[in-house]
N, C-alpha and C positions, 0 to 999 in steps of 0.2 A: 451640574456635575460637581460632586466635591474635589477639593485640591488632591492633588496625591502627595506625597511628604516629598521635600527636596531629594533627587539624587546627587547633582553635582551643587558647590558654592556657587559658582560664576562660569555663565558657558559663553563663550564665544564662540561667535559663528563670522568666519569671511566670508563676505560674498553674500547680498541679501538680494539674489534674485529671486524665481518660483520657489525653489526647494529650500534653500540659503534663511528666505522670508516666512518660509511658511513652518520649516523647523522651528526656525527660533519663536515665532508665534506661539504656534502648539505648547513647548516649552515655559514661555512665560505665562499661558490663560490656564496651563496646569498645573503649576507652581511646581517644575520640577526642577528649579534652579532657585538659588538666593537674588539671582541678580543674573540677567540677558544682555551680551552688550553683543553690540554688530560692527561691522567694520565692510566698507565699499569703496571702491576708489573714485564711484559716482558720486558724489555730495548731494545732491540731488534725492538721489534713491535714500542716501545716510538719512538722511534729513526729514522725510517723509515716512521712512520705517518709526522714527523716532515719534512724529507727532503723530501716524496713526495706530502706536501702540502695541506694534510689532516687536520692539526691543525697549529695554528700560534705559539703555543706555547707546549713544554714538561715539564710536571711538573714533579720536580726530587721527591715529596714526595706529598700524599694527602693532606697534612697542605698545603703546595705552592699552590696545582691546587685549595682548595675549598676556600681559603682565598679570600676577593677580588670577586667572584661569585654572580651573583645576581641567577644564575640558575645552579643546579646542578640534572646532569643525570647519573644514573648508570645503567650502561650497562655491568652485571658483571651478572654470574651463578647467579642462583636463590637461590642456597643453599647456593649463600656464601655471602648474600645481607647482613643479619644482622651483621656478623662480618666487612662487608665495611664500615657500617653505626654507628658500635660500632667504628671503627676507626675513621670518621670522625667529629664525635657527636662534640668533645671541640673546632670545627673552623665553627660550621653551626648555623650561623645565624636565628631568627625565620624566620625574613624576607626573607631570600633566599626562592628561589621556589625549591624543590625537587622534582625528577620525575625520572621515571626507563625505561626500555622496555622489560621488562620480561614478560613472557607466561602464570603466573599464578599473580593476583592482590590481594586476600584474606590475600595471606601469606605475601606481601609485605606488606599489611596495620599491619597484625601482628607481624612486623619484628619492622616495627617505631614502635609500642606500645611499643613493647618488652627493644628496645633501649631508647625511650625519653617519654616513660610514657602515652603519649595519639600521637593525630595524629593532625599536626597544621594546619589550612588554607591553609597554604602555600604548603601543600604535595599533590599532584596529581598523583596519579599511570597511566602510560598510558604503549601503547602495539602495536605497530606499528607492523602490518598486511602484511609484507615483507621477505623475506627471498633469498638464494641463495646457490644451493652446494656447492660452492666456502666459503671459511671461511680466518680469518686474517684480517690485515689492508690493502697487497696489494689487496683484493677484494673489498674494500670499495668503495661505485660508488655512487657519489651528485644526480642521478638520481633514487635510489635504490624505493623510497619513492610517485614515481610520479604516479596518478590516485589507489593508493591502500589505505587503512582503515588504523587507527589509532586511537585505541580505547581508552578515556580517561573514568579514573573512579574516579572520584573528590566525595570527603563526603558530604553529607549534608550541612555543616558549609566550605566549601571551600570556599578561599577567590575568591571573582568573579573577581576583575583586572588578580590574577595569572592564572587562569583559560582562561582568554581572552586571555593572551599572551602566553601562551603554546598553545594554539588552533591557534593563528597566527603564532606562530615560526612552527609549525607545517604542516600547511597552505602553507607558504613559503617556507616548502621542498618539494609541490607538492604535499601534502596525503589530504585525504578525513575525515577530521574528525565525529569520534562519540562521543555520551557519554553514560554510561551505569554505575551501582554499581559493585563494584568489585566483592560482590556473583553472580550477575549476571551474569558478566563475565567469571567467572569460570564454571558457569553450560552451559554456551554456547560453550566456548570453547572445553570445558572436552569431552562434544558430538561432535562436527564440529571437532576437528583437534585432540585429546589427544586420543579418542576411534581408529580415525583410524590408529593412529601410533601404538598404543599395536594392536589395527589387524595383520599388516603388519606385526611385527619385532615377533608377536608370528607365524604368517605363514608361514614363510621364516624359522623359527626357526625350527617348527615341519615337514617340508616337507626336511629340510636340512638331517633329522636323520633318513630317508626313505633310504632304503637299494637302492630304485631305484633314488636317489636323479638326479643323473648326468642327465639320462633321465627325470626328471620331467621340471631340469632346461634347458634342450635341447632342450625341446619342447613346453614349454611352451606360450601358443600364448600376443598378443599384451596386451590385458588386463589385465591379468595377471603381465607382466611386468612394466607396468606402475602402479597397484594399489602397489606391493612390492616395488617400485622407493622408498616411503620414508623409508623404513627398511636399508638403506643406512645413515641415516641421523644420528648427532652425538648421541652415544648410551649414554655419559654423562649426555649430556644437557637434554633427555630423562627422562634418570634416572632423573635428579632434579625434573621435573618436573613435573612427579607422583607423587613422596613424597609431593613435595610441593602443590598440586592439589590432593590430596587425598581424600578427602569427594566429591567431585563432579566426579572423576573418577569414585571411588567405584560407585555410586547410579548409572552413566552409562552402565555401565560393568553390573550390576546387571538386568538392565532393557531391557538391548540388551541380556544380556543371557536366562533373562526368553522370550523374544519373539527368540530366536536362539532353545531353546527346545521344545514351540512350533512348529515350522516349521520343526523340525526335530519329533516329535510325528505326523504329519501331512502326512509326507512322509511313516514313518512307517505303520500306520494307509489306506495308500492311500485316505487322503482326499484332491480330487482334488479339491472340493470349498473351503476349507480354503488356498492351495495352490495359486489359483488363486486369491482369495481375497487381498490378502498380496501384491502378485507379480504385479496386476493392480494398488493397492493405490500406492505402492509406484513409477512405471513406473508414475502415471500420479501426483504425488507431485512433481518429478523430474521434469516434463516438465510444469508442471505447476510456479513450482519458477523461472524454465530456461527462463519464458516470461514477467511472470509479474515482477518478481524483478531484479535489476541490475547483477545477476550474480555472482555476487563474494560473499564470505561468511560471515558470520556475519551480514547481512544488513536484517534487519525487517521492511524496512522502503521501501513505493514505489518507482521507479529508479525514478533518479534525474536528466535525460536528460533531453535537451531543443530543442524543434522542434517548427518550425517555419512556418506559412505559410505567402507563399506569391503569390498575385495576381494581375493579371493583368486585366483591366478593361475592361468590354463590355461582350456583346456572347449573344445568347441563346442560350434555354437548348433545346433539345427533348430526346424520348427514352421510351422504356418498359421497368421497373423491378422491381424486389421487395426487400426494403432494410432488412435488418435484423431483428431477432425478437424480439416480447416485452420483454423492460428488466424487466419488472416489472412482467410480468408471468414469465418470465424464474427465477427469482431468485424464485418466489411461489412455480413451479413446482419443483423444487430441494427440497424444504421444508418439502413440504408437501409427497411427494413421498419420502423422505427418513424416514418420521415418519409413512408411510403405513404399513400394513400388504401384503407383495406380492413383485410384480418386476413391476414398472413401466418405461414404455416407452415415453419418450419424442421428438418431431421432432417438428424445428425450432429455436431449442434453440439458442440464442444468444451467440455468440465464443467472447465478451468482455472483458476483465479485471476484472470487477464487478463483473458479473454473474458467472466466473470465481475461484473466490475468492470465493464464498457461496456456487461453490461445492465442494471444496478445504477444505471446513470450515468441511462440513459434511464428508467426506472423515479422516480427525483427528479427527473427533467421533465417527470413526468404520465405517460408513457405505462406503460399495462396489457399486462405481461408474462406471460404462463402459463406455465411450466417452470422452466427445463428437467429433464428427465424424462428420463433413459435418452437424451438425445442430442436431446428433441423441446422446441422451445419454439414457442409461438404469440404474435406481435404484433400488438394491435390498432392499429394506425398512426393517427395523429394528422394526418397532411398533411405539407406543404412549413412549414407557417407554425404547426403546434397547439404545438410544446412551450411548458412554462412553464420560468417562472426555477426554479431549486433553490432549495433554504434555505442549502445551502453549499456550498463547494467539493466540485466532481468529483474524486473518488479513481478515478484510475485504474490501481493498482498498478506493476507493473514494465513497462508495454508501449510504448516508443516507438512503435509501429504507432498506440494507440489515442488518444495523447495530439496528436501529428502530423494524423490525421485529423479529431480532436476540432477540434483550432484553427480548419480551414476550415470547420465549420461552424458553429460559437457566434460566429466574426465576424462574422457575419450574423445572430445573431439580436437580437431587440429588447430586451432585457434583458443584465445584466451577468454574468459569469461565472469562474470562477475554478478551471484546471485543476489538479491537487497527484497527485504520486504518492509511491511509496516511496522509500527513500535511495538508491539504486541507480539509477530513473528520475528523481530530483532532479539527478541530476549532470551530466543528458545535455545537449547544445544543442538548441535548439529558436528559435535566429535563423534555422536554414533555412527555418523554415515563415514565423517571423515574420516576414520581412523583405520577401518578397511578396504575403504580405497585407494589411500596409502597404502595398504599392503598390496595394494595390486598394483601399484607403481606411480601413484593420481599424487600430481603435487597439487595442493589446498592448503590456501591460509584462512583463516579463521579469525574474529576478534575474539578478546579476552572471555575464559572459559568455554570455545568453541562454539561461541555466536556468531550469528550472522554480522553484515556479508560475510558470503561464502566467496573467494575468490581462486578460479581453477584457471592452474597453465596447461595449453593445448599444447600437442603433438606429444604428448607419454606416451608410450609402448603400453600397454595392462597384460597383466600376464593374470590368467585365472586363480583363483584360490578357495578353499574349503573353509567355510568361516561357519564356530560354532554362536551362534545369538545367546549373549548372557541374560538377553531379557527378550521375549514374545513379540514382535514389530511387524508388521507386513510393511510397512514403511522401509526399514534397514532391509528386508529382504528384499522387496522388488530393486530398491536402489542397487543392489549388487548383482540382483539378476540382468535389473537394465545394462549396468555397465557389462558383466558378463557377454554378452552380445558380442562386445567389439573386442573382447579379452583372448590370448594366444589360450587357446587349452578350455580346458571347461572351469567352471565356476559355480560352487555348490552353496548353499545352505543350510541351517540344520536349525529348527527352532522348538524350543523347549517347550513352546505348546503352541495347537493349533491358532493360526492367525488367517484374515481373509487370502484368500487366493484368487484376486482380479486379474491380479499381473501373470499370472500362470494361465486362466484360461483365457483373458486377450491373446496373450503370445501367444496360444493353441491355435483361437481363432483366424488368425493373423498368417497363419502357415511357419509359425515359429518352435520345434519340438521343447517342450519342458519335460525333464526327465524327473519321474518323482520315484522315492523310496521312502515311504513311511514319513517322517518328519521332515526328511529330506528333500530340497529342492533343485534341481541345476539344469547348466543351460552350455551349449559349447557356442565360441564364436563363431562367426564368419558366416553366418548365415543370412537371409535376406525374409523379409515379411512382405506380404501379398495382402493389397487391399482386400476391405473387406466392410461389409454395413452392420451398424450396432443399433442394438434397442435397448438405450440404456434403462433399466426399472426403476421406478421409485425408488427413493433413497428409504430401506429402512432406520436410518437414523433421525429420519425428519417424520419418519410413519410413530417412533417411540414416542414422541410428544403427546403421540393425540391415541396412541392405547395405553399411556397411562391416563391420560386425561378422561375416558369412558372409564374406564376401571376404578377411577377414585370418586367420582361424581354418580350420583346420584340418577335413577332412571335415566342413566346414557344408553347409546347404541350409535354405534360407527362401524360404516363400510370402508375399508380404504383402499382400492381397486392397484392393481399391477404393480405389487411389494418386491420387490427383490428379496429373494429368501436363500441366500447362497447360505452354505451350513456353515461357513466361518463368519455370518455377521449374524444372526439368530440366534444370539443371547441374552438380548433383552426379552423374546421371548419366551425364549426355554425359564429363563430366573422370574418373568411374569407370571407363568403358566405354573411354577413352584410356591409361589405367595398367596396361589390360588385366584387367579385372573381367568377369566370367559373369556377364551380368545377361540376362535375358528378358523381355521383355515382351510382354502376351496379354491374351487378351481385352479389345479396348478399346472404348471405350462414349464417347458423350456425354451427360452429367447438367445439366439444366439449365444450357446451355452451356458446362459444361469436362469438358474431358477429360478423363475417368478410365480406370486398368486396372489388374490383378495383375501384379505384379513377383517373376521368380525368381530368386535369386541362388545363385549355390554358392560355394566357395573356388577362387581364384584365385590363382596369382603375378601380385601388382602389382609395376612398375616405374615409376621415378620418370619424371618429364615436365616442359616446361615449361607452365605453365595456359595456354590459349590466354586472352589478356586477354578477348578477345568472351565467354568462358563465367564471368568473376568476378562480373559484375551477376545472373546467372543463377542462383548455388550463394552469394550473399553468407551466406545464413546457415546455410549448412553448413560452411563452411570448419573450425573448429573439429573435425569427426571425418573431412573430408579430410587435416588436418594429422598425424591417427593415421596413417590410410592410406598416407600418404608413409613415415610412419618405420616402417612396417613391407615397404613396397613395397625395390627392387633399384633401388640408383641414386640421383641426385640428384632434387628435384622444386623447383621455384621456381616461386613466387608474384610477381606482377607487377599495380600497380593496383588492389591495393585498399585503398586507404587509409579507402575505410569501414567497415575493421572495427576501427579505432581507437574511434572513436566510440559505438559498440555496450554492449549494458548492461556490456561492460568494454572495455577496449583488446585485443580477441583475439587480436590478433598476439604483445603484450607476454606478456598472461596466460597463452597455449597454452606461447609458448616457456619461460616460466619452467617451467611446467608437465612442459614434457617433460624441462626440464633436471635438475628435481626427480628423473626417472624416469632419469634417466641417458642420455638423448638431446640431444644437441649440435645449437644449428641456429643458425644466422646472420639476424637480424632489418635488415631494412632499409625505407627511409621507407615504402616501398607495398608490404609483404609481407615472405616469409621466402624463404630459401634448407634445405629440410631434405633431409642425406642417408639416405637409407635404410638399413637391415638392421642399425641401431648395437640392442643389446641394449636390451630395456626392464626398467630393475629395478622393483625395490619403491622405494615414499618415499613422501613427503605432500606433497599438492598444494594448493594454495588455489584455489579454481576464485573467488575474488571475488565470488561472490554472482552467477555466471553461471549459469544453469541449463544452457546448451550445452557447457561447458565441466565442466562436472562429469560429466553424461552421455557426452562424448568419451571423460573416464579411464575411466569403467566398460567402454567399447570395448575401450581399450588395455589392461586388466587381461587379456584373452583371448590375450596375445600376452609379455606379464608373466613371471619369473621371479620375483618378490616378492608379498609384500602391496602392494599400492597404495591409501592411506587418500586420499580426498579432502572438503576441508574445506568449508563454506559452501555446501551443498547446497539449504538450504530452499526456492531457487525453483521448483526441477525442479517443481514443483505448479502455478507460472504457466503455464505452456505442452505439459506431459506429466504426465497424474494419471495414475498408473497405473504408471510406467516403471517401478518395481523389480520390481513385481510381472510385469508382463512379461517383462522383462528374466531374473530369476529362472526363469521357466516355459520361456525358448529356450535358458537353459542358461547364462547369466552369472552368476557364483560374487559374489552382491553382495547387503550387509546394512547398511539402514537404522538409523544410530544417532540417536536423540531426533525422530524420525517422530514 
C-alpha cells in the first residue's frame, strides 16, 4: 500500500489500548502523521507499543506527549475523559484539534464544557465503529479500522479545515466516515448497540441464578449463543458507558419495556393478531434494511456501492415477457390500502428498493404488512386517522414520486414527522409540494432551496384550496389531492396539461369520489376508503427500454405481456409510433380500472420529428431512451417543454447529452429540451449515468446499435425502480455485464 501524504505533524493518542493502539498504528504504517507519539499510564503497554512499532514515540508524561501536537486523541475510559482532559488543559493549544473514540459523545462535549468553559472549533468528538475481544496494545492491528463506520460529531461552529482533516486522517486508516450531532448519536447508539448489551449481560445474569443453570447453558442452541457472545465483553467499560449514556439508555429501556409488556399481555391475553402483527413488521424491517441498506449499523443513508455496467456492442433482441410492476401504482397501492378500512390485497407489486421503502415507511406507523411474496402483498389498513408517529425519520430511498406524496399526507396527520432520503433524493426540490400545502395550513421545513429533509408538524387544521399547477406534475397533484382527503372543504387542481391519473382512479377504486371537470381534479374531506384488491400492470416505463430496444436493433421482435396503457402514461408510444416505430397492440383488458394490454414491437426505421409538446407530460419519464431513439432514427428530432426533466433524480437533459457525447453523438441542449440529429455513429466510451438508474438503462439500449464497448458508470440504482433488468435484458439478447452487483 503506498503512503498517503501526512494529514497532521504530530498526532497523539492517550490511551494505547485496542482502539487507542490500533489508531495510532494505522496512522504511523500509513504515513498520515510526521511523527505518532502515545501516552499510557501503564509503562508496561507505553513500552511495548513502542518496541512493537505501534507508535514512534513514548511519551514519559502528558505535558511531553500533547506539547508539540497539532492533534490530540483520547482514547481513555469514558468516565475518566474529564479528569484526562483536566490534566491536560495547561499544554492544549486552541488550535490543536482534539478528538476521542468513546461510545458515548453528549458526555464528552460535556466533559470539554466542564473543563474549558465552552467547546472550540477545533474539538470533534468521533467514535470509530470497530471493536475486537482481544484488548491491549499487543491486539492493536493498522487494519482494525478498514471498510467500517466512524462517526464524527462536530458542533455547529466546527472549524471546517479540522473537520476536513480528521475525516481524511480517518479516511486513511480505511473507515467509512459519517457525521451526525452527538444527541443524535447517543440516541442511536443507546438503541443499536447499548440496549443490547444490557439485554445480554441481564440475560446471562438472570438465567445464570436458575437452579437449572448448567442445563440451560448445556443446551443452549446457536442463537442463543451468539446473541449472549457480548455479555463477555468488558463489564467496566459497560458500566461507564451507561452512566455516561444515561438519558438516551433510560428513554430506550423505557420504550422496549413498554412494547416487552405489551407482547407479553398479548401472550397472556392469547392475542394471536397482535402477536403476529409485531413478529411480521419486525421479520420484514430486518430484511428489508438487510437489502436496501449496506448492512452494517448505524448507516441511514442508502448503500454506497458502485456497480458498473458494461457492454458490448451489437445483438438483437427477441422474446416474450413481462417486466415488473408499475412503480407509481405500487407505491399508491401501499398508501392507500394502508389508510383503508379492511385488508387489502395487492398482486404485481413491484419488489424495488423504492416501492420497498414506502412499505417500510407504513410498516413504522403501525401498519401490518404481509409480503411481499413473488409480487403479492397484503395490507391490513388502519383507517383515514389509525397511523402512529414513527420513532424516526421516513427513508424513502431515491423516489421523488414517494417523498412528494408522502408530504400530503403526514401534513395532516396529528403527530410530527420527518421525511429523508438517499443523496440523490436529497438534492431534489420539494417547495413544489411544500409551498401548497402551506397554503392549506401544513407547517414544513425544508433545507436550503427546499430540499430535503422534509420535516412536517402534526396536528394543523388543512382547510381545502384551488391550486392552479404552473407546471404538469401528477406528483404535485396527487400530493394535494392526498392531503385533500383530510382537508375542511374540498380541494381542487387544475393542471395545464394532461398528467397520469393513478391517484384519481385508486381513490375511485378505493370507494373514494374524485370529482373531475376537464383538467380539473378535486376531492372533499372527510371521507373514508374501503378496501379493495389491485393488479398492478407492468410498469410501462420499464416496458420503453425494451420497445425502443426492438425498434432500434436490427431483425428484433418483442412480446411484452400485461403493459399498463393508462392514456396519461402512453407517450412514449404515441412519440414512438410518430418516428415511425411497429408497435402493436392487443389484447386489451381492464384490471381494476386501468388499462392494460400486450405490446408488439419489431424493428423499424425511425426518423426523427419534432415531440408534439401535448405528448412531453405524457413519456416525461421516458425521455431518456427516446433520446437513444432519436440518435439512431434518420433526421433531426427536437425536444420542446420539458423543463421537468432537469429536476429529475439528475438533470436528464444535461446528463443524456453528456452521455451521448461521451458515445460520440453531438446534440444541442437548450433551456426546455435538446435538439438531436440522427444517424451520427455510436462509438464505445464511458458514461456516468449520475446515479440515474434511467439513464444507465438507456446506454445498455444504445450499446445494441454501438460499434464499441460502452462502459456505464454509477449504476447501483437500476434496483430502485427495475430488479431484474440485467437479467432480463441479458436473456432478450443485450451483450451486458454487471460489475460489483
Amino acid at each position: 500500500m503506498s503512503a498517503q501524504p501526512p494529514v497532521f505533524n504530530r498526532v497523539a493518542v492517550i490511551g494505547l489500548g485496542l482502539i487507542g493502539g490500533s489508531l495510532a498504528c494505522a496512522v504511523r504504517r500509513r504515513g498520515l502523521a510526521g511523527s505518532v507519539v502515545g501516552y499510557d499510564k501503564r509503562p508496561d503497554e507505553l513500552s511495548l507499543g513502542e518496541s512493537l512499532g505501534v507508535i514512534d514515540e513514548a511519551a514519559d508524561s502528558l505535558e511531553q506527549a500533547v506539547k508539540g501536537s497539532d492533534l490530540v486523541v483520547l482514547a481513555v475510559p469514558v468516565r475518566a475523559t474529564r479528569a484526562v482532559l483536566q490534566e491536560i488543559k495547561p499544554w492544549l493549544d486552541d488550535a490543536v484539534v482534539l478528538s476521542d473514540v468513546g461510545s458515548t459523545k453528549t458526555s464528552f462535549v460535556e466533559d470539554v464544557k466542564a473543563v474549558f468553559g465552552s467547546v472550540s472549533p477545533s474539538v470533534i468528538p468521533g467514535h470509530p465503529i470497530a471493536g475486537s475481544e482481544k484488548s491491549g496494545i499487543r491486539a492493536a492491528n493498522p487494519d482494525l479500522f478498514n471498510n467500517h463506520k466512524v462517526i464524527l460529531t462536530p458542533g455547529d461552529d466546527a472549524d471546517p479545515q479540522a473537520l476536513s482533516s480528521l475525516r481524511s486522517l480517518w479516511e486513511g486508516c480505511g473507515a467509512n466516515v459519517l457525521t451526525m450531532s452527538p444527541r443524535y448519536h447517543d440516541e442511536v447508539l443507546a438503541a443499536t448497540s447499548h440496549l443490547p448489551h444490557l439485554i445480554a449481560f441481564s440475560l446471562v445474569d438472570t438465567l445464570a441464578g436458575e437452579d437449572e443453570n448448567m442445563d440451560i447453558f448445556r443446551y443452549a442452541a446457536g442463537g442463543f449463543r451468539d446473541f449472549t457472545r457480548i455479555a463477555a465483553s468488558d463489564p467496566v467499560m459497560w458500566h461507564d458507558i451507561f452512566l455516561s449514556n444515561r438519558e438516551a439508555v433510560l428513554r430506550v429501556i423505557d420504550h422496549f419495556t413498554h412494547d416487552l409488556d405489551q407482547l407479553r399481555s398479548a401472550i397472556a391475553d392469547q392475542d394471536s393478531a397482535k402477536l403476529l402483527r409485531v413478529f411480521s413488521r419486525a421479520k420484514a424491517a430486518r430484511e428489508h434494511f438487510s437489502k436496501i441498506l449496506s448492512g452494517q449499523a448505524f448507516v441511514t443513508n442508502h448503500s454506497d456501492k458502485q456497480v458498473t455496467f458494461r457492454l458490448q456492442p451489437g445483438g438483437a433482441v427477441s422474446g416474450e415477457f413481462r417486466v415488473p410492476g408499475d412503480k407509481s401504482m405500487s407505491h399508491r397501492s401501499i398508501m392507500l390500502g394502508a389508510l383503508a378500512e379492511g385488508v387489502t390485497e395487492v398482486t404485481g407489486f413491484l419488489e424495488g428498493e423504492d416501492s420497498l421503502a414506502t412499505l417500510q415507511a407504513f410498516r413504522d406507523m403501525g401498519v401490518t404488512i404481509e409480503g411481499p411474496d413473488n409480487g403479492f402483498v397484503r395490507i391490513h389498513g388502519v383507517g383515514m386517522k389509525g397511523l402512529q408517529a414513527p420513532r424516526g425519520p421516513l427513508y424513502l430511498g431515491n423516489s421523488g414520486t414517494a417523498m412528494r406524496l408522502f408530504a400530503g399526507l403526514m401534513a395532516a396527520q396529528s403527530f410530527n414527522s420527518e421525511l429523508t432520503g438517499d443523496a440523490s433524493l436529497s438534492k431534489r426540490p420539494m417547495g413544489r409540494v411544500a409551498d401548497p400545502l402551506r397554503a392549506m395550513g401544513a407547517v414544513i421545513d425544508t433545507e436550503g432551496g427546499g430540499r430535503p429533509p422534509m420535516r412536517i408538524k402534526g396536528g394543523q387544521k388543512l382547510t381545502g384550496i384551488h391550486y392552479e399547477m404552473p407546471m404538469a406534475s401528477a406528483q404535485v397533484k396527487s400530493c394535494l389531492l392526498l392531503a385533500g382527503l383530510y382537508a375542511d372543504g374540498s380541494t381542487s387542481v387544475t393542471e395545464p396539461a394532461p398528467t397520469r391519473d393513478h391517484t384519481e382512479r385508486m381513490l375511485s377504486g378505493f370507494g373514494y369520489h374524485v370529482y373531475r371537470d376537464g383538467p380539473t381534479a378535486s376531492v372533499s374531506g372527510g371521507g373514508e376508503l374501503s378496501a379493495t384488491n389491485i393488479d398492478v400492470p407492468a410498469d410501462i416505463s420499464s416496458a420503453a427500454f425494451f420497445l425502443v430496444a426492438a425498434s432500434i436493433a436490427p431483425e428484433s421482435e418483442l412480446v411484452l405481456r400485461h403493459v399498463g396503457i393508462n392514456p396519461t402514461r402512453t407517450g412514449v408510444i404515441n412519440i414512438l409510433k410518430l418516428m415511425g416505430a411497429d408497435i402493436d397492440i392487443f389484447n386489451e383488458r381492464e384490471i381494476g380500472g386501468e388499462p392494460v394490454a400486450d405490446i408488439r414491437v419489431r424493428s423499424a426505421e425511425l426518423k426523427g420529428i419534432d415531440i408534439p409538446e401535448d405528448q412531453v407530460p405524457l413519456a416525461i419519464d421516458e425521455f431518456p431512451v427516446l433520446f437513444i431513439a432519436a440518435a439512431c432514427a434518420k433526421g433531426r428530432t427536437v425536444l420542446r417543454g420539458a423543463e421537468e426533466l432537469r429536476v429529475k433524480e439528475s438533470d436528464r437533459i444535461q446528463v443524456m447529452a453528456d452521455g451521448l457525447e461521451a458515445v460520440g453523438v453531438k446534440t444541442t441542449v437548450t433551456a426546455d429540451g435538446i435538439v438531436i440529429d440522427g444517424g451520427q455513429t455510436i462509438a464505445g466510451g464511458v458514461v456516468n449515468s449520475h446515479g440515474d438508474h434511467r439513464i444507465a438503462m438507456s446506454f445498455a439500449v444504445a450499446s445494441l446499435r454501438a460499434e464499441g464497448e460502452i462502459e456505464v458508470r454509477d449504476c447501483a440504482n437500476v434496483a430502485t425502480s427495475f430488479p431484474g433488468f440485467v437479467e432480463l435484458a441479458q436473456n432478450c439478447g443485450i451483450q451486458i455485464a454487471a460489475e460489483g452487483a
